[in-house]
C-alpha positions in Angstrom: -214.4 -53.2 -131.5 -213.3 -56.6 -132.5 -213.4 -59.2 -129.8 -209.2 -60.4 -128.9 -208.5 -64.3 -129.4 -209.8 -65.9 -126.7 -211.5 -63.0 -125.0 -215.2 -64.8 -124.1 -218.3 -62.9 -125.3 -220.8 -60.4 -122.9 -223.3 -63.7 -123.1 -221.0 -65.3 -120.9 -220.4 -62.9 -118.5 -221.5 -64.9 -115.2 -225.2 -64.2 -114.1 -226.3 -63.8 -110.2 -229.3 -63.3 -109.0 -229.6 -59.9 -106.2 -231.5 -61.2 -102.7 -234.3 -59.8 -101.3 -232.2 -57.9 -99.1 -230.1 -56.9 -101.0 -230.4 -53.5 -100.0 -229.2 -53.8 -96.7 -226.5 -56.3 -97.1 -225.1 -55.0 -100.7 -221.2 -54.4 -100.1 -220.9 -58.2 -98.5 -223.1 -59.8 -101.2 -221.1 -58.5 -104.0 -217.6 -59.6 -101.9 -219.2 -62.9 -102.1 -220.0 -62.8 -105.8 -216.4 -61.5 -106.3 -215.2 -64.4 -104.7 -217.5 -67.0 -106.8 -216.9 -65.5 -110.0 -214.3 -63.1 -109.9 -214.2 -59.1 -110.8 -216.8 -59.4 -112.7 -220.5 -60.6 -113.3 -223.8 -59.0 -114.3 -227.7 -58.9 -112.5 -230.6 -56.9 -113.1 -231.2 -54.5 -110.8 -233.0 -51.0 -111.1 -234.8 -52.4 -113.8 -231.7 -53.2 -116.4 -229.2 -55.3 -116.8 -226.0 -54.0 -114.9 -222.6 -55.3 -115.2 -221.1 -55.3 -111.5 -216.9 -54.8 -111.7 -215.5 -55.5 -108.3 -211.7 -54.6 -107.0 -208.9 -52.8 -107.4 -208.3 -53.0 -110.9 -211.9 -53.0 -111.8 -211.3 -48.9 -110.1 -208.7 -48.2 -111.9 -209.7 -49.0 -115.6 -213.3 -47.3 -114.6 -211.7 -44.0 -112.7 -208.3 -43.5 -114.9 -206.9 -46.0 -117.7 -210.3 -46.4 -120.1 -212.7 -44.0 -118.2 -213.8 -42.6 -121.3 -215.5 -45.7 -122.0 -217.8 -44.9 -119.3 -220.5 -42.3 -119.4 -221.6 -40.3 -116.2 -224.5 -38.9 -117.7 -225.9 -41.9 -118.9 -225.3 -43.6 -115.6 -225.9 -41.0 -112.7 -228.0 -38.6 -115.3 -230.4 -41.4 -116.6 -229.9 -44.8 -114.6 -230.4 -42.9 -111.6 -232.6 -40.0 -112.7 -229.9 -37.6 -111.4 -230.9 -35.2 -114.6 -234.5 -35.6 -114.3 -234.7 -34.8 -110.2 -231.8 -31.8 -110.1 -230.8 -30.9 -113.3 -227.5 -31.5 -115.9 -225.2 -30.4 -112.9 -221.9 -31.7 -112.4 -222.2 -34.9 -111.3 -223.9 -35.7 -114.4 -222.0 -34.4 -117.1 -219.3 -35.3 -120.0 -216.2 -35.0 -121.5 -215.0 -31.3 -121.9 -217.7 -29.6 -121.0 -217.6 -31.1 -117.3 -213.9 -30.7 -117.5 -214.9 -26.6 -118.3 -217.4 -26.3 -115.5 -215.1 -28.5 -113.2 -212.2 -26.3 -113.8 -214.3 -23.2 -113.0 -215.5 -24.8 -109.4 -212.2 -26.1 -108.6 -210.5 -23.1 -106.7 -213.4 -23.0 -104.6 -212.9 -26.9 -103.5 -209.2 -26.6 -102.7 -207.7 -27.3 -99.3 -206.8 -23.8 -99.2 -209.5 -22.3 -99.8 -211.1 -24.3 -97.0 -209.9 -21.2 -94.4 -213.1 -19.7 -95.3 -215.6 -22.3 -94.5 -213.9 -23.4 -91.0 -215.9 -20.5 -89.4 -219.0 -20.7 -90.6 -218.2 -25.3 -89.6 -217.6 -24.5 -86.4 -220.4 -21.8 -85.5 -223.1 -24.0 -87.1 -221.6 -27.5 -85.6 -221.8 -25.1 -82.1 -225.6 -24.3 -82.8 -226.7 -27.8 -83.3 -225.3 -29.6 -81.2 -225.8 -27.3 -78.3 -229.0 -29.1 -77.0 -227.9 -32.2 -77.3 -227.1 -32.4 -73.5 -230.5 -31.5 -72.4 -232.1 -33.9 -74.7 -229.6 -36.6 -73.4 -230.6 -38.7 -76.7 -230.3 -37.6 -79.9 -231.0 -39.6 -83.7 -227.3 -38.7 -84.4 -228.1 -39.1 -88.5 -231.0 -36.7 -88.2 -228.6 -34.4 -86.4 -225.3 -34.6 -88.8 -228.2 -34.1 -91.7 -229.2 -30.2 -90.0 -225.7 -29.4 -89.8 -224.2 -30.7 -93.2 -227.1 -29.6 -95.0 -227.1 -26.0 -92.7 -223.1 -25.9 -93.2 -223.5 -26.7 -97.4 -226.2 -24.4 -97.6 -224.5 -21.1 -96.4 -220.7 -22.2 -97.4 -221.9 -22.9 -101.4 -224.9 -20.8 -101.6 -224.9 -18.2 -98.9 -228.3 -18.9 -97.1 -228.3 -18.0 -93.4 -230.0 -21.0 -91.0 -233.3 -20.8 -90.6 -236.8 -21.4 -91.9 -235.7 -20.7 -95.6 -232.8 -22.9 -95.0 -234.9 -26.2 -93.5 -237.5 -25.9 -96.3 -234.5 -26.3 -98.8 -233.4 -29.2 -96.3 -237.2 -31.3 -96.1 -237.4 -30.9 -100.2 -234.1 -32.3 -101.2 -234.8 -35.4 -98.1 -238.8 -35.9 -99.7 -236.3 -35.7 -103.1 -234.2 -38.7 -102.1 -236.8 -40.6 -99.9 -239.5 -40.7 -102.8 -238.9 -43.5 -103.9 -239.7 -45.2 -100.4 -242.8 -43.0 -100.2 -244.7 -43.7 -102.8 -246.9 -46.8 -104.2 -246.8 -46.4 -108.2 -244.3 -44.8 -110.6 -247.4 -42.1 -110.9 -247.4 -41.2 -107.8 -243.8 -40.9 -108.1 -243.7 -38.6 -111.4 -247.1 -36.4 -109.5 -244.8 -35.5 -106.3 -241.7 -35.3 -108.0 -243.0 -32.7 -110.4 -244.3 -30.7 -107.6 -240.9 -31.0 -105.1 -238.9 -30.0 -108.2 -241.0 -27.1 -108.6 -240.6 -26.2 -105.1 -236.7 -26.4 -105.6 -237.4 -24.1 -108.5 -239.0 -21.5 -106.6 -237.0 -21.8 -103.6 -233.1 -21.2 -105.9 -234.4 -19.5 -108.9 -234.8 -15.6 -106.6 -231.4 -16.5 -105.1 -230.1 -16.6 -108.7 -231.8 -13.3 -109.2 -230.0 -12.0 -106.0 -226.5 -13.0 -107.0 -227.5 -11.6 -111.2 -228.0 -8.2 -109.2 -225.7 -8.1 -106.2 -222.8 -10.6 -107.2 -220.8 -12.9 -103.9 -217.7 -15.0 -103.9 -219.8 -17.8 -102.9 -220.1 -20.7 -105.3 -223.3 -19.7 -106.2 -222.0 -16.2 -107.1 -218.8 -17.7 -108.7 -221.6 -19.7 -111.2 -223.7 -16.3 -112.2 -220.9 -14.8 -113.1 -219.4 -17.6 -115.1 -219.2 -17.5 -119.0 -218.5 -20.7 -120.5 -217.1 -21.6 -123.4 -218.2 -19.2 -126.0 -218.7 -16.5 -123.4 -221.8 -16.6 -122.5 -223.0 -16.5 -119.1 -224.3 -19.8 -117.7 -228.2 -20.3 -118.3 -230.4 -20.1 -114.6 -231.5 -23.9 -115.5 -227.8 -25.4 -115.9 -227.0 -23.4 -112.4 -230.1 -24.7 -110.3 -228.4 -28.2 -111.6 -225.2 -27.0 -110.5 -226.4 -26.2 -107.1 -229.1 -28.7 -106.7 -226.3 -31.1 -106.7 -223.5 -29.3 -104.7 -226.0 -29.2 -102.1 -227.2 -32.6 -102.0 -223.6 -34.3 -102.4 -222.8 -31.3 -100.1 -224.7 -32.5 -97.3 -225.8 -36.4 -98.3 -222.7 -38.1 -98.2 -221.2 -36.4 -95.4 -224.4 -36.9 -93.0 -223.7 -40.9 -93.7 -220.5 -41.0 -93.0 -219.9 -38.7 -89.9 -223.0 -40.4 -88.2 -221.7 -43.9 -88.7 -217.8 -42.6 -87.7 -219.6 -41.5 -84.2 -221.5 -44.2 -83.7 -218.4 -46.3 -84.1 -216.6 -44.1 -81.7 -218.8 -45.1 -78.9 -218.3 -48.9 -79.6 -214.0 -48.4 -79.7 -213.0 -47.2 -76.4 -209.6 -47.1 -77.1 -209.9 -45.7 -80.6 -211.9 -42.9 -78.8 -209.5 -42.2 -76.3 -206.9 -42.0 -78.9 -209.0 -39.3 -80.3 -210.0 -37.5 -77.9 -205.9 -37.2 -76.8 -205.5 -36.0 -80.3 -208.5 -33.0 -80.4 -206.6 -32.1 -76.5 -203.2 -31.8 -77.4 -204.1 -30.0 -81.2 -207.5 -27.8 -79.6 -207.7 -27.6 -75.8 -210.5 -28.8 -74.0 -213.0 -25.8 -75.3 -211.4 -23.3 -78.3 -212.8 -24.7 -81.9 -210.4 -26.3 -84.1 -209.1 -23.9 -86.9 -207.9 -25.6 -90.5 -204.3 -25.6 -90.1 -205.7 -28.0 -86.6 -207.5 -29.7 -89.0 -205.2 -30.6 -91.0 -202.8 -32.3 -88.3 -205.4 -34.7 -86.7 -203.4 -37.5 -88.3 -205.4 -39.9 -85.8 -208.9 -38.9 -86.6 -207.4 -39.2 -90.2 -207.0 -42.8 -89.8 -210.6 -43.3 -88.0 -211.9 -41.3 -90.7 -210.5 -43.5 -93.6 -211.5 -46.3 -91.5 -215.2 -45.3 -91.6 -215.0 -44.5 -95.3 -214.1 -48.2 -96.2 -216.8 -49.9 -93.9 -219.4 -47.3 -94.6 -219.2 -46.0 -97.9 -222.0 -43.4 -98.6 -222.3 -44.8 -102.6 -222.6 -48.3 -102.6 -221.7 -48.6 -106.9 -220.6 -45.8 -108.7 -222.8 -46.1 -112.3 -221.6 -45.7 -115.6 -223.2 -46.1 -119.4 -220.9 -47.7 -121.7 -220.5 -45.9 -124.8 -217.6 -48.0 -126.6 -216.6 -51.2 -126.2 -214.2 -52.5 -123.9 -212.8 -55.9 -122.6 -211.9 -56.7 -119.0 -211.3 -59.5 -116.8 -211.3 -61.6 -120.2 -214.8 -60.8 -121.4 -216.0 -58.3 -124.1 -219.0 -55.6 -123.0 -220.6 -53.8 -125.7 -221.1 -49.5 -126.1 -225.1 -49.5 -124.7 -224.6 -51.3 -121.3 -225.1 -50.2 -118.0 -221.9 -50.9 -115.5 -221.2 -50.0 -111.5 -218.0 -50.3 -110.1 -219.0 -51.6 -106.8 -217.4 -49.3 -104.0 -219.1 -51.4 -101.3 -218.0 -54.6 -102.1 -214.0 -53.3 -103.1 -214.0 -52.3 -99.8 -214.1 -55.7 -98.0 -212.1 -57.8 -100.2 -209.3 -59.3 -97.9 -207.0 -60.0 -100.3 -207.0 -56.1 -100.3 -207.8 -55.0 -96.4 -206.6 -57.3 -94.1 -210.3 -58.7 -91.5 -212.2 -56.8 -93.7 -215.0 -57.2 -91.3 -213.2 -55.5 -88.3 -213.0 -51.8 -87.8 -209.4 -50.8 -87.2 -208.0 -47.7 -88.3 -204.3 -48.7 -87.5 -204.7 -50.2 -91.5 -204.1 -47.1 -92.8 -200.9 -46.1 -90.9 -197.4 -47.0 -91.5 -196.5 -49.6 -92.4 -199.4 -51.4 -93.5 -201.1 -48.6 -95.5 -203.2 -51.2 -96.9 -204.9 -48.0 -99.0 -201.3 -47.3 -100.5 -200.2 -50.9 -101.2 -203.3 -51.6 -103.1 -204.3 -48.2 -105.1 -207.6 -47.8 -106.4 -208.7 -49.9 -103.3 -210.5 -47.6 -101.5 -213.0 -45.5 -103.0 -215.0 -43.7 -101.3 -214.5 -40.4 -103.1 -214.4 -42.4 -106.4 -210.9 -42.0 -107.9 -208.6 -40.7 -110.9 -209.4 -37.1 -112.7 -212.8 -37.1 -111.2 -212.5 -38.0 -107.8 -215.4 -36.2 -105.5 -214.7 -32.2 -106.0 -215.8 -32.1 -102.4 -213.4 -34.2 -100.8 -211.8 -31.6 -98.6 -214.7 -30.2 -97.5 -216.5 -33.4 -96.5 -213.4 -34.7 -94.7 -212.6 -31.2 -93.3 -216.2 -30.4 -92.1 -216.7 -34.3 -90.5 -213.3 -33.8 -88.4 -214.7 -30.1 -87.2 -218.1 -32.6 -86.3 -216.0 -35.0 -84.2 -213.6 -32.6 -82.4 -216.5 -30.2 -81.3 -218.7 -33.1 -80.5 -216.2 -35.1 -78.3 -214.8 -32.7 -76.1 -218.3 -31.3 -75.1 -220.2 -34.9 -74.8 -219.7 -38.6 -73.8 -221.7 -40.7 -76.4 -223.5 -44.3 -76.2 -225.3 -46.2 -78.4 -228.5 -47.0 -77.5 -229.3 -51.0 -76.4 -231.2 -53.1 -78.7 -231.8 -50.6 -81.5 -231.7 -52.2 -85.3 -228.5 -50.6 -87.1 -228.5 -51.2 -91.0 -226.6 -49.5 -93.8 -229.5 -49.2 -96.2 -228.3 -48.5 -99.9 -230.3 -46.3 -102.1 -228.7 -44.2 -104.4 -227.1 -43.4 -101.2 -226.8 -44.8 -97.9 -228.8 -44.1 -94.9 -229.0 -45.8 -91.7 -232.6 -47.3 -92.5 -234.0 -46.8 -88.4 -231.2 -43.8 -87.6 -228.5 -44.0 -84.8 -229.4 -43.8 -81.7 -227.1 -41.8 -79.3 -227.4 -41.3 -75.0 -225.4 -37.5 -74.6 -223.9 -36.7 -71.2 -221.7 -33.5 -71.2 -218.6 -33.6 -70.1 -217.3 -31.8 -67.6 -214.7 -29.1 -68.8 -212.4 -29.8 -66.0 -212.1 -33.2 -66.7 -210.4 -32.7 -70.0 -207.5 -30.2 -68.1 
């Protein structure tokens, strides 16, 4: 590609330098680079040089205009070692074969085809949280992680709860935490050989199962699959497929629904507002069915609202395989780029006090998330927004109603809060809630 007159070259791209804590303070930092140098800059970080577009349009031309530019296998798969740890799934794939496999998963995904999983949300939310009362205090991120992780489990792959279920659970976590765990990048390869052949063992009889006695869960829907040339789908590119509907099935979810209900017990008024909502739509005791769901337009806002201050990806990564320009600079095909989800979300030329949680931004009028598209993304955006969307945002508003007609929640004095970005985000010390239950007359 020929550089445009005037267009400057990558050497020029501004340079900044990541802090220490960078980490824990990622989507502010990047506002504030935004701010110095505009949408877009470069640093080195997971040991490469990565080219950091920030905003609005920076989401657009990555998610829909030139998103062919922009490789997901080279930036989840191999920046991120996506391929290595769980396989060639989904969330790492290309042009029209992930478009193929995509298409097959869809139905499955759809808001209507969430009547099938609202059940099974609500019996498992039940379970979990039923102790919660006698324990009076509960790590609310460890708690979210059972139930997302229980809920993905038997919704996509058909495993009861139980001790089958939690192994599955403490292998994908060890998965994700490794990277805290360990002192060397041996020790690193040693244990992650071993946990990925734990995973192996764990999914590959379940695969077996499904070969023999075929279900219309997702995992059935895969062995039964042909794909392009009508061959059935090998047991290696479904492990991948699975390995990574269960961790995006559970991960992001757990982030976001713990940090929504710690919010809830430092916003009276938005909790109130809530709670009248889950009364008037559930009762004080019944469990909410979909078509409930679906007309919490409150817990919508609050939802959205937690979404934009606590993204569960920080930067959504991308290899660059052709050239592009943006923003007035030229970036060569063999570069390593993020859109930076964190820091789009508190630019307030975009969201009016960024730094103040108030879910009245996304109702009418302001819509801040409808005047500005591409602004919030969360989900990521354009043909390849999250395929889980609906049953994230479906399962975390089952979460909420259960939880706050049965409990009064409050955050625990003193304790340290931080949004810790890995891959993912995770409350680095967990979020400490005080339970009380609430008295069923009360609500009446």
């Amino acid at each position: 590609m020929t550089m445009s007159v005037g267009v400057k070259p990558f050497e020029q791209i501004p340079v900044v330098e990541l802090p220490e804590d960078y980490q824990m303070r990622t989507g502010p930092f990047l506002a504030e680079m935004y701010r110095q140098h505009g949408p877009i800059f470069r640093a080195s970080n997971f040991g490469a040089e990565v080219v950091y577009l920030v905003g609005p349009e920076a989401n657009r031309f990555m998610l829909l205009s030139d998103r062919l530019k922009f490789s997901h296998h080279i930036g989840w798969g191999e920046m991120f070692s996506v391929s290595y740890i769980f396989g060639d799934g989904l969330l790492s794939m290309d042009g029209p074969e992930h478009d193929a496999h995509r298409h097959l998963m869809n139905p499955a995904f759809a808001i209507s085809y969430m009547d099938r999983y609202v059940p099974l949300m609500n019996r498992i939310i039940r379970e979990r949280i039923a102790t919660w009362g006698e324990r009076g205090e509960v790590d609310v991120y460890e708690e979210a992680r059972k139930i997302t992780f229980d809920v993905a489990a038997e919704a996509l792959t058909g495993l009861r709860a139980g001790p089958e279920v939690d192994r599955f659970r403490e292998v994908f976590s060890q998965m994700l935490m490794l990277g805290m765990m360990v002192s060397s990048p041996e020790e690193w390869d040693t244990r992650m050989a071993a946990l990925r052949a734990e995973l192996d063992g764990l999914i590959r009889p379940k695969i077996a199962e499904r070969r023999a006695h075929p279900t219309d869960d997702i995992l059935g829907l895969l062995v039964t699959a042909k794909d392009a040339a009508g061959q059935p789908l090998s047991d290696e590119r479904i492990i991948a497929h699975a390995n990574i509907l269960l961790v995006a099935g559970h991960e992001t979810s757990t982030s976001l629904a713990s940090w929504l209900l710690y919010q809830l017990t430092q916003q009276p008024e938005v909790t109130q507002r809530v709670l009248d909502e889950q009364l008037a739509l559930v009762g004080p005791t019944a469990e909410p069915t979909l078509d409930q769901i679906k007309r919490m337009k409150y817990l919508d806002l609050v939802l959205l609202e937690a979404e934009r201050v606590y993204p569960p990806v920080s930067n959504g990564p991308r290899g660059v395989v052709e050239d592009f320009e943006f923003a007035g600079y030229h970036v060569p095909a063999g570069k390593y780029v993020f859109y930076s989800i964190a820091a789009s979300h508190l630019l307030p030329a975009v969201f009016a006090q960024p730094e103040v949680f108030d879910p009245e931004r996304f109702a009418a009028p302001r819509e801040e998330h409808k005047r500005t598209p591409y602004g919030l993304v969360g989900f990521g955006g354009g043909p390849r927004v999250c395929i889980g969307i609906n049953f994230a945002k479906v399962e975390i508003k089952a979460l909420v109603s259960q939880t706050l007609r049965r409990y009064t929640l409050e955050a625990v004095p003193d304790q340290t809060l931080v949004q810790f970005y890995r891959v993912t985000a995770v409350p680095l010390y967990g979020i400490r809630l005080r339970v009380r239950e609430r008295a069923t007359a009360a609500l009446e």
